[in-house]
C-alpha positions in Angstrom: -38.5 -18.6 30.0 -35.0 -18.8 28.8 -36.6 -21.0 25.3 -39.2 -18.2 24.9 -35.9 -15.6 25.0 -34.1 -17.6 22.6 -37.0 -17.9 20.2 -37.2 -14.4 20.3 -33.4 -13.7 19.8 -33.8 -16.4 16.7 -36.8 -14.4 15.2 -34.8 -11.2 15.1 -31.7 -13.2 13.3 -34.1 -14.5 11.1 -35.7 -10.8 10.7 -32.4 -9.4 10.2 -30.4 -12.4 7.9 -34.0 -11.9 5.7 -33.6 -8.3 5.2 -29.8 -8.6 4.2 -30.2 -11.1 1.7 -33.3 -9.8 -0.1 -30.9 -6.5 -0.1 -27.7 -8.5 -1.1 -29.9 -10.5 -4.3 -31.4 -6.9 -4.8 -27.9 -5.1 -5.9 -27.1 -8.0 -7.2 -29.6 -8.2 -9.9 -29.9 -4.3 -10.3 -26.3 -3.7 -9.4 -25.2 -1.9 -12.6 -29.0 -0.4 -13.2 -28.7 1.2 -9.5 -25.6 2.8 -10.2 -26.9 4.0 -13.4 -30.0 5.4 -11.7 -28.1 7.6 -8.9 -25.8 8.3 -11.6 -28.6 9.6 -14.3 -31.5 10.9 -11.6 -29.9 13.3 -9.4 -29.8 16.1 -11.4 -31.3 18.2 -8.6 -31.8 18.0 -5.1 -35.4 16.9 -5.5 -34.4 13.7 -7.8 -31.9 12.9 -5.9 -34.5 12.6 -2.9 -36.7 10.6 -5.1 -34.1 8.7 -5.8 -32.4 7.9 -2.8 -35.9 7.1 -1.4 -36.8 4.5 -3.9 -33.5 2.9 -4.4 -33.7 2.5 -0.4 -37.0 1.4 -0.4 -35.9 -1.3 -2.9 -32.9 -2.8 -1.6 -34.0 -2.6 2.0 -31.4 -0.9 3.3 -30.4 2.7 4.4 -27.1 1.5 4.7 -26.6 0.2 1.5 -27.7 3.3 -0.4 -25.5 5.8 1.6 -22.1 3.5 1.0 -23.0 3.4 -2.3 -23.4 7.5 -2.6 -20.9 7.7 -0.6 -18.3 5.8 -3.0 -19.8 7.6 -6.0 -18.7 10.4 -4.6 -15.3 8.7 -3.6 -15.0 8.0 -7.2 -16.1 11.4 -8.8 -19.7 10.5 -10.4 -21.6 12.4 -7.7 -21.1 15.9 -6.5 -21.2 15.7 -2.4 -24.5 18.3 -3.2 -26.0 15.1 -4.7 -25.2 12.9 -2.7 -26.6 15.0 0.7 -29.9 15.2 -1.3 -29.9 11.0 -2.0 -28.5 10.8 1.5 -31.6 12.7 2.3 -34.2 10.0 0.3 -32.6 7.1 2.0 -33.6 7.9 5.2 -37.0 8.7 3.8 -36.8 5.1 2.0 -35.6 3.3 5.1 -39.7 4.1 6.7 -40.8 1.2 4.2 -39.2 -1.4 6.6 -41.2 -0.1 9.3 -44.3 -0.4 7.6 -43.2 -3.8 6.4 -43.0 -4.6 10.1 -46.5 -3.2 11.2 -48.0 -5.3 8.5 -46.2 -8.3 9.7 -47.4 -7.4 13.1 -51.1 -6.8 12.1 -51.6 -10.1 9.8 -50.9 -13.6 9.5 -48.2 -13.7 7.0 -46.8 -17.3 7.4 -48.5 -18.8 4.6 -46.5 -16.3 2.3 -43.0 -16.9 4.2 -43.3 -20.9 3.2 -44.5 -20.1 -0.4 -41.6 -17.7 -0.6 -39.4 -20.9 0.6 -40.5 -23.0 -1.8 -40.3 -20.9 -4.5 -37.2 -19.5 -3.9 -35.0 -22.9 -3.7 -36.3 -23.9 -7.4 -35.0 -20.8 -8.3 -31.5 -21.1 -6.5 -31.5 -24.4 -8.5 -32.6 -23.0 -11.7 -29.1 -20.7 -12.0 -30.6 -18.7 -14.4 -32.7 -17.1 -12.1 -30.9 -17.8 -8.8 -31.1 -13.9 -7.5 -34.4 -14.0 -7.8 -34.9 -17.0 -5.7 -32.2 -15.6 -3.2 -35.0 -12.5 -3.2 -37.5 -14.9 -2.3 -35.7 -17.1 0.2 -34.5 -13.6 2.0 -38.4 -12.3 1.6 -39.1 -15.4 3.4 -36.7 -15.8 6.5 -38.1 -12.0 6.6 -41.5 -13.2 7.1 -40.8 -15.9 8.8 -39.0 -13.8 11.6 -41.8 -11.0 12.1 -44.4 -14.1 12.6 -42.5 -15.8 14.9 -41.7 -12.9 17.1 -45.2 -11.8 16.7 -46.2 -15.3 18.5 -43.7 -15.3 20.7 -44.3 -12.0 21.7 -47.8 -13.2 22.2 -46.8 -15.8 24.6 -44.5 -13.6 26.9 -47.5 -11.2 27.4 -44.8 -8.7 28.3 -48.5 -6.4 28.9 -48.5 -8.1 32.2 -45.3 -9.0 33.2 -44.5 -7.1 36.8 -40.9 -7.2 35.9 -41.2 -5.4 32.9 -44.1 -3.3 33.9 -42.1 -1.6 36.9 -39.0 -1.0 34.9 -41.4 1.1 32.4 -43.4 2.6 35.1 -40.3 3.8 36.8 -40.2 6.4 34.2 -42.0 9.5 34.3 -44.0 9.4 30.6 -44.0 13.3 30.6 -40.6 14.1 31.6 -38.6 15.3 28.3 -35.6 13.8 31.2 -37.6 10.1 30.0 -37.7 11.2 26.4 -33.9 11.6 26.4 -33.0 8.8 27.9 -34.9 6.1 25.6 -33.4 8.3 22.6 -29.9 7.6 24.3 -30.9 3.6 24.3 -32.4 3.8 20.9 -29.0 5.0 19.4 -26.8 2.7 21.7 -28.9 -0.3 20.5 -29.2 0.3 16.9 -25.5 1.0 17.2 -25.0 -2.4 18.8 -26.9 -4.5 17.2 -26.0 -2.8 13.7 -29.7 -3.0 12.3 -32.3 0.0 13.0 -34.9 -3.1 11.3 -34.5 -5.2 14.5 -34.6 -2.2 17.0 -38.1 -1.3 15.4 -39.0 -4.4 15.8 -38.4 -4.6 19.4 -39.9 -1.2 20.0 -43.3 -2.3 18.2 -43.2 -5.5 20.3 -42.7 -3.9 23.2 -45.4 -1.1 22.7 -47.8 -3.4 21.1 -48.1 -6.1 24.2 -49.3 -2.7 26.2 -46.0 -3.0 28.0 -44.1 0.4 26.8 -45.8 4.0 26.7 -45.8 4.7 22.7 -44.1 8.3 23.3 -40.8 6.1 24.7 -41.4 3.9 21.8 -41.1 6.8 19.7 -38.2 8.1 21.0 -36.6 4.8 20.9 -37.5 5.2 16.8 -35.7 8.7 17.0 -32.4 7.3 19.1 -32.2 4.3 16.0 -32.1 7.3 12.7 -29.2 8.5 15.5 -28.0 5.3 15.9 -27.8 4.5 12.1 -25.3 7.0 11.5 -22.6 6.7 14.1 -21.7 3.2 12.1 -21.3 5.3 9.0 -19.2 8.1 10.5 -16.7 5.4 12.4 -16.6 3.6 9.4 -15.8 6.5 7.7 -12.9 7.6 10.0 -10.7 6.0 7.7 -12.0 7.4 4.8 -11.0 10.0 2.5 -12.6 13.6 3.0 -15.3 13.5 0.7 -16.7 10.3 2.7 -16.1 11.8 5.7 -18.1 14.6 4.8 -21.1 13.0 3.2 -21.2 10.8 6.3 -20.9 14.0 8.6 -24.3 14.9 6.5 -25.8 12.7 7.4 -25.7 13.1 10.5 -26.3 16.5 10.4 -29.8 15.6 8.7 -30.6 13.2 11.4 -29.5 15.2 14.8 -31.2 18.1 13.3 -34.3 16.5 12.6 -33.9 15.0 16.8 -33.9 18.3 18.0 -36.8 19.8 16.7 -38.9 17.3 16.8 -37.9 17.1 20.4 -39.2 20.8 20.9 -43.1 19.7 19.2 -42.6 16.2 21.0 -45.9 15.5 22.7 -47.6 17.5 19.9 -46.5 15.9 17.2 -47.3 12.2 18.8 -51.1 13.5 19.1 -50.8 14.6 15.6 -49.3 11.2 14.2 -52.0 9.1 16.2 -55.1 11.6 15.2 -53.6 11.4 11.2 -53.2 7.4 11.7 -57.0 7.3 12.8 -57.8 9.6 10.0 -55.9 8.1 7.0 -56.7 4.2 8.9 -60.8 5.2 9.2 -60.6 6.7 5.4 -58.9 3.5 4.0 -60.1 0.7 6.3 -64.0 2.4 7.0 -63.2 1.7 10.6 -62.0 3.2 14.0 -58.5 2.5 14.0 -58.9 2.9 18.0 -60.6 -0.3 17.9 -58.1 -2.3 16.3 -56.3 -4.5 19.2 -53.9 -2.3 20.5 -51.1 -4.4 19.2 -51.8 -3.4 15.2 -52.8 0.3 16.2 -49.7 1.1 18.1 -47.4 -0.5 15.4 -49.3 1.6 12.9 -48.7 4.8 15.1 -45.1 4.0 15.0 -44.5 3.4 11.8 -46.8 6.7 10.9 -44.2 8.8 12.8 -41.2 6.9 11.5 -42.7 8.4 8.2 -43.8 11.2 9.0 -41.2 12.8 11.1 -38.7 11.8 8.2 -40.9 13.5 5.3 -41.3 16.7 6.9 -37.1 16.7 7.9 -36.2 15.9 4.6 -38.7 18.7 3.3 -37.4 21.7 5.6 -33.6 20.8 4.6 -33.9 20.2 1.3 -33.9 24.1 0.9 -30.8 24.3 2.9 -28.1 21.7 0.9 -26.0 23.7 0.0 -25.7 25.7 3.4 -25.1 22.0 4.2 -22.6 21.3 2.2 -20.6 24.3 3.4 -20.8 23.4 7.1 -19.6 19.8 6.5 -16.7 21.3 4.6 -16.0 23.6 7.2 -16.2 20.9 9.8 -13.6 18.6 7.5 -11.2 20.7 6.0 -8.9 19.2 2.6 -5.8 17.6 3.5 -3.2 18.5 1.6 -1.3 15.9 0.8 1.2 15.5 -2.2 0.3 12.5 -4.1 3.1 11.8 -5.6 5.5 11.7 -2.8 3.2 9.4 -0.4 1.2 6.1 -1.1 -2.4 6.0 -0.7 -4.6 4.1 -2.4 -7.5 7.1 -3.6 -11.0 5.4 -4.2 -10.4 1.8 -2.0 -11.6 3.0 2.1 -11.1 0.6 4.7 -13.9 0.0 7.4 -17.3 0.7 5.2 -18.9 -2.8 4.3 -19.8 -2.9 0.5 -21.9 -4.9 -1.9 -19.6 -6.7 -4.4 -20.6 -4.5 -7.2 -19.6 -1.2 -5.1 -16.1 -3.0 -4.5 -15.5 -3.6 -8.0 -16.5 0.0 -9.3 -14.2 1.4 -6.3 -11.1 -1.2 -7.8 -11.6 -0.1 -11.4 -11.0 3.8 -10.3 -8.0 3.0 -8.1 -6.8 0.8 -11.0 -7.4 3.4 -13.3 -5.0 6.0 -10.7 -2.4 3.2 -10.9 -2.9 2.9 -14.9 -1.9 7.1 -14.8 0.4 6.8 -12.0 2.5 4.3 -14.2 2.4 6.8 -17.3 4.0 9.5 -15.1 6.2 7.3 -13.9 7.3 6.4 -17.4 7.4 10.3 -18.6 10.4 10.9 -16.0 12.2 8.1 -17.1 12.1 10.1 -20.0 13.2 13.5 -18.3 15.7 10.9 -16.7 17.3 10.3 -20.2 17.6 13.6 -21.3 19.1 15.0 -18.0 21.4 11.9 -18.8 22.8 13.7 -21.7 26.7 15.3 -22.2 24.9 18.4 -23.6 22.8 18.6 -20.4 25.9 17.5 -17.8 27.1 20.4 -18.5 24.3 23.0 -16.5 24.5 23.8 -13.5 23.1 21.8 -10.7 22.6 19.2 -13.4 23.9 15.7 -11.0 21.5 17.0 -7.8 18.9 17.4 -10.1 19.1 13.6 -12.2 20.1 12.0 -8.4 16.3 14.2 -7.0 14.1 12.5 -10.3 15.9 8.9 -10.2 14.9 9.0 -6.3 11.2 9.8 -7.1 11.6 7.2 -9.7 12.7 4.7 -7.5 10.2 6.0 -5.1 7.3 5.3 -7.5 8.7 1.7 -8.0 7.7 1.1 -3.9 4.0 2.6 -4.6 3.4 0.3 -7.7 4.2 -2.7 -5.7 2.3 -1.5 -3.0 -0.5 -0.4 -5.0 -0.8 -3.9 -6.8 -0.8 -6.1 -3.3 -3.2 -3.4 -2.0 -5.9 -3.5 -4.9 -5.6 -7.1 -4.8 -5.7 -8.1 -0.7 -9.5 -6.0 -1.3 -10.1 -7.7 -5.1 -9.3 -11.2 -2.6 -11.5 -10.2 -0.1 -14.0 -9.0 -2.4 -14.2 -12.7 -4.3 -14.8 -14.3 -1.0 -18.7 -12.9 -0.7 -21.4 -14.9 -3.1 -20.5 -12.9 -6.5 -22.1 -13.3 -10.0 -20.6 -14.8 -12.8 -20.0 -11.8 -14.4 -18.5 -10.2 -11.1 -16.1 -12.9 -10.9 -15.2 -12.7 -14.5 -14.3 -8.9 -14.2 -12.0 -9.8 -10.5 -10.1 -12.4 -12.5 -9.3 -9.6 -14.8 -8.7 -6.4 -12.3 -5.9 -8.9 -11.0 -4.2 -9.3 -14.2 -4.5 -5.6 -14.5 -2.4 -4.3 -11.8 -0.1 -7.7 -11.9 0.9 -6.7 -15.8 0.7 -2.6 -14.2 3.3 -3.2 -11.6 5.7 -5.1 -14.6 5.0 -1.5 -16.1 6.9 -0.1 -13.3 9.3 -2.4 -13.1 10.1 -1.7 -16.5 10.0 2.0 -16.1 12.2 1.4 -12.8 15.0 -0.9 -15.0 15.1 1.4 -17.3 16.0 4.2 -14.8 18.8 2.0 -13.3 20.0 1.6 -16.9 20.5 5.4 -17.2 22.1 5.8 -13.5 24.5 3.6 -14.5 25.3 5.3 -18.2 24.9 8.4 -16.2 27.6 7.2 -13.5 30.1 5.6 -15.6 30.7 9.5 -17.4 32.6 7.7 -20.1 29.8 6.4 -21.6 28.0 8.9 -23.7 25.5 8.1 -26.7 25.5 10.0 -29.7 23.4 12.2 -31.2 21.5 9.2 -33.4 21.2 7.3 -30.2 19.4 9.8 -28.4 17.1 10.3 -31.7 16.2 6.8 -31.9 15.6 5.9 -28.3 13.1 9.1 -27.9 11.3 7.9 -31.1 11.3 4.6 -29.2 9.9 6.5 -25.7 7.7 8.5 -28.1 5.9 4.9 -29.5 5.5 3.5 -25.8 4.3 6.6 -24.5 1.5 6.9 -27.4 0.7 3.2 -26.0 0.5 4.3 -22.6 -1.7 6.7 -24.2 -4.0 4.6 -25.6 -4.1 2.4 -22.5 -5.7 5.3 -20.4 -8.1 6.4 -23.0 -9.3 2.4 -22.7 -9.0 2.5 -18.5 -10.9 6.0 -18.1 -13.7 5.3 -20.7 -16.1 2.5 -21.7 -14.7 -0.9 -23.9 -17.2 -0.9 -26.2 -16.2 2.7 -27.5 -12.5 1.2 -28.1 -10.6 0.2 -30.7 -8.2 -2.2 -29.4 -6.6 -2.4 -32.7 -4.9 0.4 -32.6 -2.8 -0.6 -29.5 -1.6 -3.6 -31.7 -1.0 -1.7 -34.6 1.3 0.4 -31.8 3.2 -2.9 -30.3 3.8 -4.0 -33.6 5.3 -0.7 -34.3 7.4 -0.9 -31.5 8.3 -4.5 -32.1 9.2 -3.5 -36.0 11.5 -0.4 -34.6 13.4 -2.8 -32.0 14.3 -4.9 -34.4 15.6 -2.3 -36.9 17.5 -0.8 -33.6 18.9 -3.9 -32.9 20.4 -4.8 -36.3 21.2 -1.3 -36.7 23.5 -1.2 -33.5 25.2 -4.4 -34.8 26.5 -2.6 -37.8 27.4 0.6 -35.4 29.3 -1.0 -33.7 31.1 -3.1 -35.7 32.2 0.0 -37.6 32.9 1.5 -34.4 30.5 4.7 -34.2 30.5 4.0 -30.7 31.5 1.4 -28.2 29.6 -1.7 -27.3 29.6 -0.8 -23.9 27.8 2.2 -24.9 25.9 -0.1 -27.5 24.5 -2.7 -25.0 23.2 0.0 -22.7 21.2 2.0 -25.6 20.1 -2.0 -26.8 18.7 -2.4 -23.0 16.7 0.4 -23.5 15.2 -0.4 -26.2 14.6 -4.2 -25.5 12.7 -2.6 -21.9 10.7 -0.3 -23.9 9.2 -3.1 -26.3 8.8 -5.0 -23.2 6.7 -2.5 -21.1 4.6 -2.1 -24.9 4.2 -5.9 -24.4 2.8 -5.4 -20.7 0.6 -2.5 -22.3 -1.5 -4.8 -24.6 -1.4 -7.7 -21.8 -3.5 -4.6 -19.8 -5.6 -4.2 -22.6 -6.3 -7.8 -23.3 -7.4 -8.0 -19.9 -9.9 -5.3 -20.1 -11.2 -5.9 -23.0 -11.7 -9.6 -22.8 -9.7 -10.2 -26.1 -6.5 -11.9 -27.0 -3.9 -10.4 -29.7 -4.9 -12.8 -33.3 -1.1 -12.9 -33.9 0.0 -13.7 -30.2 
């Protein structure tokens, strides 16, 4: 007894560890096209069902398709209207499994498990098309589980085991008190075992040996599209609002969708079995009734899995935007001021993500760091001017420089922060099975934020430089000091400029050329400055006190230009001809 349990604890891993890696080589052949698809096709509510539906149906996983919505909308390229609608499709999508299941069930599908094994491991070997052979491998442990548990299944005849028998018969089939509870168990197990696939599994097993009444089955199937979304809304907890939200929507759709069907129940089970022996006698030219009970039941099942999500997602689908409003009622805005606390924007702890979702939510929080840095810079500037005699003498003038060199010095704390943050998840990212490519573009998101942190450390030395002019008091610049050190600032901040354009839009629309023809501006104007302020102060225009401050300056800002094109190279792929 206890090798016919494990076998069928084994089959389920097997079911389960199949599913997850045709999903994981899924994303990761289509990884960019699947973003570009729930990026392009969900123009309205009814695309965005179509699309969430197919792109679930495709990877094989509900779960999948809402984190990815979810951190589209985390990074601003789906309104939280789309994303309910695609949010909507997946859990129409997600009914594919189940009918995956039933056919598993109802045919002898081994032959095609061990052609899917051999297949696949020439394909892992072949590196060119190693994806696809993880497809097949994954299509094949898939296989391989719903056979074995079929057989083993088989062998427990669970049909006429007294044990199990009683514990089902205990329950009174028409009580809506029996309905609820299985729902409860349904939920509590999907939430358990973190798959809805295995749960359905189970349930078809159980109902097909003759050993569980198909209307607990069924509620079992409604407890797991519960179940299903209390992962995402924990996971979410930790989230910002928007993923809180489209997580809450879900929900929503699913608890919604419990409720009424729970008030048609019986009806609708007559309805799904009479449409099954219908659709079954049209397609097969046979009574479905006379299947073996084993392949009619699992058809009835997956049937209503479809069914009952179809018609949900068809009455709500009229209702998004009421939607929409009620989840943003529920999770109100926090108002938080940005620049005075650290928090990384697009990253969220606790949702698991494909490698591909990682890296898109690390370019837009590198891409808030890359602005972050540029603001940072434009008070140093403030900073300088608020440094000046002509400026020292208005009123409030010393709490006012003390207040921005604080911030300053505050936003020196959030780059470092923000660069070991981006890169503990770009670390943890590059420990999954990643793509060439995918591991090209981690190498280069960590010289990005190491080269944007030396940007703040340059904006931060720069700031000290001026605290101490600013402090000394006897130390002033002169009037062609401040000239040239804004025309300086003026150069760097055009290169910060250019910087951004390259973080917020594509590569191949930029011309990296001009942020060298800006360095080597900057590096031309330094050197002027610097043989310039030799002669100054030789002559004595000013002292050289005052002459090594203004030099530090300007040797910082050429150096933060330098860390500027060291972010570009690393974006871009390219290295500087001349460098």
């Amino acid at each position: 007894m206890m090798l016919t349990l494990f076998t069928m604890l084994g089959s389920l891993a097997l079911l389960m560890f199949g599913m997850k890696s045709m999903s994981e080589a899924l994303q990761k052949m289509a990884g960019p096209q699947l973003r570009h698809a729930l990026g392009a096709m969900t123009s309205n509510r009814f695309t965005g069902l179509l699309t969430g539906s197919v792109v679930t149906a495709s990877v094989q996983s509900s779960t999948a398709t809402t984190v990815m919505t979810v951190s589209f909308v985390n990074a601003g390229l789906l309104t939280l209207t789309q994303a309910i609608s695609v949010i909507m499709g997946a859990n129409i999508g997600t009914t594919f499994t189940a009918w995956i299941i039933a056919l598993g069930a109802s045919f002898d599908i081994s032959i095609v498990s061990y052609i899917g094994f051999f297949l696949g491991i020439i394909l892992i070997y072949m590196k060119k098309h190693r994806y696809i052979g993880d497809f097949l491998f994954g299509l094949g442990l898939l296989l391989l589980g719903l056979t074995t548990l079929r057989l083993t299944g088989q062998k427990m005849d669970l049909g006429h085991n007294e044990a199990v028998l009683s514990f089902f018969n205990s329950f009174d089939m028409h009580s809506y008190w029996t309905i609820f509870v299985f729902l409860v168990m349904g939920g509590v197990l999907t939430f358990c075992v973190q798959s809805s696939a295995a749960v359905m599994a189970i349930t078809m097993l159980l109902c097909g040996s003759g050993a569980m009444p198909i209307s607990m089955g069924i509620a079992l199937v409604l407890g797991e599209n519960i179940g299903t979304t209390i992962t995402s809304n924990l996971a979410a907890l930790s989230a910002n609002t928007q993923a809180r939200r489209a997580a809450l929507a879900h929900m929503f759709f699913n608890i919604f969708g419990v409720i009424w069907i729970l008030c048609v129940f019986y009806w609708f089970v007559e309805g799904v079995e009479l449409a099954v022996q219908y659709v079954g006698g049209e397609l097969f030219n046979q009574d479905m009734t006379s299947l073996p009970k084993e392949k009619y039941l699992t058809f009835v099942l997956a049937a209503f899995h479809s069914g009952f999500n179809i018609i949900n997602a068809g009455i709500l689908i009229w209702f998004i935007p009421q939607i929409e409003k009620f989840v943003c009622w529920v999770i109100k805005s926090k108002k938080v001021d940005e620049e005075e606390d650290f928090r990384l924007h697009f990253i969220t702890a606790g949702i698991m993500k494909t490698p591909e979702l990682s890296v898109l939510e690390a370019q837009k929080e590198i891409q808030a760091f890359s602005n972050r840095m540029q603001r940072m810079f434009g008070m140093v500037q403030e900073l300088l001017d608020l440094s000046s005699s002509e400026r020292r003498k208005e009123k409030n003038n010393e709490q006012d420089f003390n207040k921005l060199y604080t911030r300053i010095e505050k936003y020196e704390g959030i780059s470092d922060n923000m660069e070991l943050e981006i890169a503990k998840y770009l670390e943890n990212v590059s420990d999954a099975h990643l793509s060439d490519e995918t591991k090209g573009k981690i190498r280069a998101m960590l010289r990005e934020v190491s080269e944007l942190e030396s940007i703040g450390d340059a904006c931060f030395n720069m700031a000290r430089t001026i605290n101490r002019k600013y402090a000394a008091k006897s130390d002033h610049f002169i009037e062609k000091q401040y000239n040239h050190l804004h025309q300086m600032m003026g150069l760097t901040d055009q290169a910060l400029t250019q910087m951004n354009k390259l973080m917020l839009g594509r590569k191949e629309a930029y011309d990296v050329n001009r942020t060298f023809n800006i360095e080597n501006e900057i590096n031309n104007y330094r050197n002027q400055l610097k043989a310039q302020n030799i002669i100054d102060v030789n002559n004595q225009v000013y002292t050289y006190a005052e002459g090594t401050i203004y030099i530090d300056l300007v040797n910082e800002c050429e150096k933060l230009g330098d860390y500027v094109v060291n972010v570009v190279e690393a974006r871009m792929g390219t290295r500087q001809k001349d460098a």
